[in-house]
N, C-alpha and C positions, 0 to 999 in steps of 0.2 A: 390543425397543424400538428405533426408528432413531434415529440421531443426530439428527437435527430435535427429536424429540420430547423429546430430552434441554435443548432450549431452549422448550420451551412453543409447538412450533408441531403442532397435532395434526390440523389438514386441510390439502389441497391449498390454496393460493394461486395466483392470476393477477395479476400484476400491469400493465396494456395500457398497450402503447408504449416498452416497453423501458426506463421510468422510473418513476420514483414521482411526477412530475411538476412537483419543484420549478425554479426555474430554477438553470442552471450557477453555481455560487460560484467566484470567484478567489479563491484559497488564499492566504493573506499571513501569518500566525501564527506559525503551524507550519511553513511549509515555508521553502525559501532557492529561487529564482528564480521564472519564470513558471508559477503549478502552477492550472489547472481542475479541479473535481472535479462531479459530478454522479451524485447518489443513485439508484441502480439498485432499493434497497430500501430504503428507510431504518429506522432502529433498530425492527425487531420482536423480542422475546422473546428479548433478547442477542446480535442480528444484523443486521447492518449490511452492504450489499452496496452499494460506489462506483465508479465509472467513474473512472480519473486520470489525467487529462493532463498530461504533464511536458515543457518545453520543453530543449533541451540544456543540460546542467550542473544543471535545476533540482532538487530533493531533498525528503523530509521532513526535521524536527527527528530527534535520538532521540526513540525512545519504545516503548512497550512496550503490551501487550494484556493485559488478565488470563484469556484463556481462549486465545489466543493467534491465531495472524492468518492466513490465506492470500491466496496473488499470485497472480494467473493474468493473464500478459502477453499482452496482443492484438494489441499495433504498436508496433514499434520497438524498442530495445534498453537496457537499462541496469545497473543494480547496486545488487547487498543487501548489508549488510555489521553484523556483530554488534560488541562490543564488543572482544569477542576478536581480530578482523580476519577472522572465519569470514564465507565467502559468498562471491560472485564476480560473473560478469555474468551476466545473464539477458537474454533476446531471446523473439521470439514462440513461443507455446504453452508455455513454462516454466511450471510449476505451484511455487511454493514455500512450504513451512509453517514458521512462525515460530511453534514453541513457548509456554505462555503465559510472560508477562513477562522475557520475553528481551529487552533494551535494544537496537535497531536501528536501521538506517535503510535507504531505499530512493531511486530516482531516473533520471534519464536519464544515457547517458553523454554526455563535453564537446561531443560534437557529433553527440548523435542525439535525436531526440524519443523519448519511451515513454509508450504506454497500456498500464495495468492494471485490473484488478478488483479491488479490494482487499475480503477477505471480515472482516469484524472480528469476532472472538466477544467478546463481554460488551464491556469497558466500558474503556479503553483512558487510560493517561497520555504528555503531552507532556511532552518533558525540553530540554533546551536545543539550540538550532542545532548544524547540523554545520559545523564552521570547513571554511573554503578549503581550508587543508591539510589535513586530516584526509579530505575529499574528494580532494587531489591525493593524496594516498598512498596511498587505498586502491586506488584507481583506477591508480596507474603500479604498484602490488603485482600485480595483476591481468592486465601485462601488454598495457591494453588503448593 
């Protein structure tokens, strides 16, 4: 059985235009600075696939997946980081899997833009902003 079909997807899909068609959402909620997202898939069969555009500094909330998440960075550079302080920077072609409901965050670094994929399995909670410092420390932890 392939993994697809472990989420209820059992033929080929197309989906034309490299979108599912909505238009781009400005991210304000969840995230901490200027964050665009735009549905590449949107929620089929426990699967969600977004395009995310993050301006420097900008971030998600914590938050956690329950089937757990994958990154795959297209442009620019930034940083994952768990609750533990586990993660580091990520830059283009980084693949990262975020376990299910591992408490996280992701984002740009302070002075670089980053696009991702963000792949989401099942059905995902927001937890509260990541503070400034909490962003400033993980980020001078990192070295960057």
């Amino acid at each position: 059985m392939s993994n697809l079909r472990r989420f209820g997807v059992e033929t080929m899909q197309i989906i034309k235009g490299g979108h599912s068609g909505t238009a781009s959402q400005h991210r304000t909620d969840t995230f901490t600075g200027t964050v665009w997202a735009d549905a590449v898939m949107g929620q089929s069969d426990g699967v969600a696939i977004t395009s995310v555009s993050f301006s420097p500094g900008a971030r998600t909330n914590w938050h956690r997946h329950e089937a757990g998440q994958i990154l795959v960075v297209t442009s620019g550079s930034g940083h994952i980081y768990d609750r533990d302080g586990t993660g580091g920077p990520i830059t283009v072609g980084d693949v990262v899997f975020i376990p299910p409901d591992e408490e996280h965050w992701h984002g740009a670094g302070p002075d670089t833009f980053m696009v991702h994929l963000a792949i989401s399995l099942k059905h995902n909670e927001w937890l509260e902003p990541v503070t400034d410092e909490q962003y400033r420390d993980a980020i001078a932890g990192a070295g960057a």
